[in-house]
N, C-alpha and C positions, 0 to 999 in steps of 0.2 A: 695698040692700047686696048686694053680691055674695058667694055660697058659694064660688067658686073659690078655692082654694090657688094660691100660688106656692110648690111645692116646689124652694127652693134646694138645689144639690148642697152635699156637706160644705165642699168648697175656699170655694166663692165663700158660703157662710154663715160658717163659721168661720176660715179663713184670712185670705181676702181683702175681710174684711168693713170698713165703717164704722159700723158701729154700736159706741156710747162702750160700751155694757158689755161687747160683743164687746171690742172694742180694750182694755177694762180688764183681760177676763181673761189676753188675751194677755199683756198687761204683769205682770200678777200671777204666771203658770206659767211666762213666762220670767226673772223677779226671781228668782223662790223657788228655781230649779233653779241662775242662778248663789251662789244664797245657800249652797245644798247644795256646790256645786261651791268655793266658799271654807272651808265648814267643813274639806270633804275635805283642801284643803292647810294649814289650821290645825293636820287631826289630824294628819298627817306629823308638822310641824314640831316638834307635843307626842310623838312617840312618839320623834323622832330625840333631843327633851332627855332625855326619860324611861329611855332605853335605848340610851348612846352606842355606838357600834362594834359596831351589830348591825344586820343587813337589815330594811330596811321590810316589813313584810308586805303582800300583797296589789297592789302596784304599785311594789315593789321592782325587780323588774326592769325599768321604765323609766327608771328611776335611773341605771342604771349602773353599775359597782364591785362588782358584788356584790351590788346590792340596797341598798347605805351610800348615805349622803346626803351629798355632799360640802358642804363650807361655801359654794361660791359659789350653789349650789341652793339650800342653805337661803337664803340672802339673796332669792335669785331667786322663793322660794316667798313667803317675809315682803313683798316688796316686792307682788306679784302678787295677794298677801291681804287687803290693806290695802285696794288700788286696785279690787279685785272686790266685796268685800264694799259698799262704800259706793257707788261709782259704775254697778255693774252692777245690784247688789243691794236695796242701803236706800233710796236716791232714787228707782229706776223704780217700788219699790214702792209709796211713800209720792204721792207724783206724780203718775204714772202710772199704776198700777191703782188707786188710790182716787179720786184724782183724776178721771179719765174715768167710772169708775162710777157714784160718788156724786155728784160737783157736779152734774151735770144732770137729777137727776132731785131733789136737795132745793130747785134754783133754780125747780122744775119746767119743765125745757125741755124738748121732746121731740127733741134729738139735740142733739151741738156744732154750733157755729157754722159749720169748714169739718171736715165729716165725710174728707173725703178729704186733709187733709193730716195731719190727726187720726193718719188710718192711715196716710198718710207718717211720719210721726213714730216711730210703734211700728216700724216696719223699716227706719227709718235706727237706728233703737240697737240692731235686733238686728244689724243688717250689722257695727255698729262692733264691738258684743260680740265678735262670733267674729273680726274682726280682733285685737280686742285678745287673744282668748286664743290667736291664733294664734300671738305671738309666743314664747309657750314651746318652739315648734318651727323660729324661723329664727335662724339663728345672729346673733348682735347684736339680738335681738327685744327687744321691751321689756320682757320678762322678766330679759335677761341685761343691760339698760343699764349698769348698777353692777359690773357685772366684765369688763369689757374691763381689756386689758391699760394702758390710758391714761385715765385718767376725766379727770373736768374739773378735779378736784381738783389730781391731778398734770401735768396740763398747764398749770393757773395758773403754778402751781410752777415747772417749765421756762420758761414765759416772764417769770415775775422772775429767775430765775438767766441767761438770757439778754441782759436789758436791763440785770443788773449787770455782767455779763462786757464786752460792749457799753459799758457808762460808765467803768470803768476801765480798759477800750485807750483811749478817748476823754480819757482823764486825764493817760496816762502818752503817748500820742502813737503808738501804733501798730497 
């Protein structure tokens, strides 16, 4: 046996590693921080019920108005909360960091099967994550889907009023 260490730098041990409990913890610190990051805009959204027509503290002034929460926010916050918590948060966690950690060392295997797609996997969901939470900042992002000036709802709408308008010129002959 050889005494020599391979002393890996932090990047390529921790980072850009493939090792499933490396890659689990990844998956676990970056769940638990979008978990944090969901409570944050739960508690918004209890402090705006709790205390209508008063400024948010603390990140009020990203808001706008004064630091008020206007209503298409709060949807924007409710909608945003829902989709963070479960798809960023409770599935990576459950899946993902337990998953990588634990299955292969109670199967007793000494690593996954493809250690490097493994860790493709962990950085295609953080790429998406921060896509997804970018959209609180582009206008029509997926944050704001639900308050456009025309949703799908009312645009159903217009094309039945349409294809009535449409059948009774069609009726009457002009």
């Amino acid at each position: 046996m050889s005494t020599d260490q391979h002393n890996q730098s932090f990047w390529t041990k921790y980072i850009w590693s493939t090792d499933h409990k490396i890659i689990g913890i990844q998956y676990g610190i970056t769940s638990l921080v979008w978990l944090l990051f969901g409570f944050g805009l739960m508690m918004i959204m209890r402090y705006q019920l709790a205390y209508p027509d008063t400024p948010v503290p603390i990140v009020g002034a990203l808001l706008g108005d004064g630091g008020l929460l206007p209503p298409e926010m709060y949807n924007s916050l409710g909608a945003m909360h829902g989709t963070i918590m479960i798809f960023l948060g409770v599935v990576p966690l459950a899946f993902g960091a337990f998953g990588n950690y634990f299955v292969p060392l109670q199967i007793g295997a000494i690593d996954m099967a493809f250690p490097k797609l493994n860790a493709a996997s962990y950085w295609t969901y953080f790429a998406g994550s921060v896509i997804m939470a970018a959209g609180f900042f582009v206008p029509g992002g997926a944050a704001n889907s639900g308050t456009q000036s025309l949703n799908w709802q009312e645009s159903r709408a217009a094309d039945r009023d349409q294809e009535s308008s449409l059948a009774s010129s069609a009726r009457t002959g002009s």
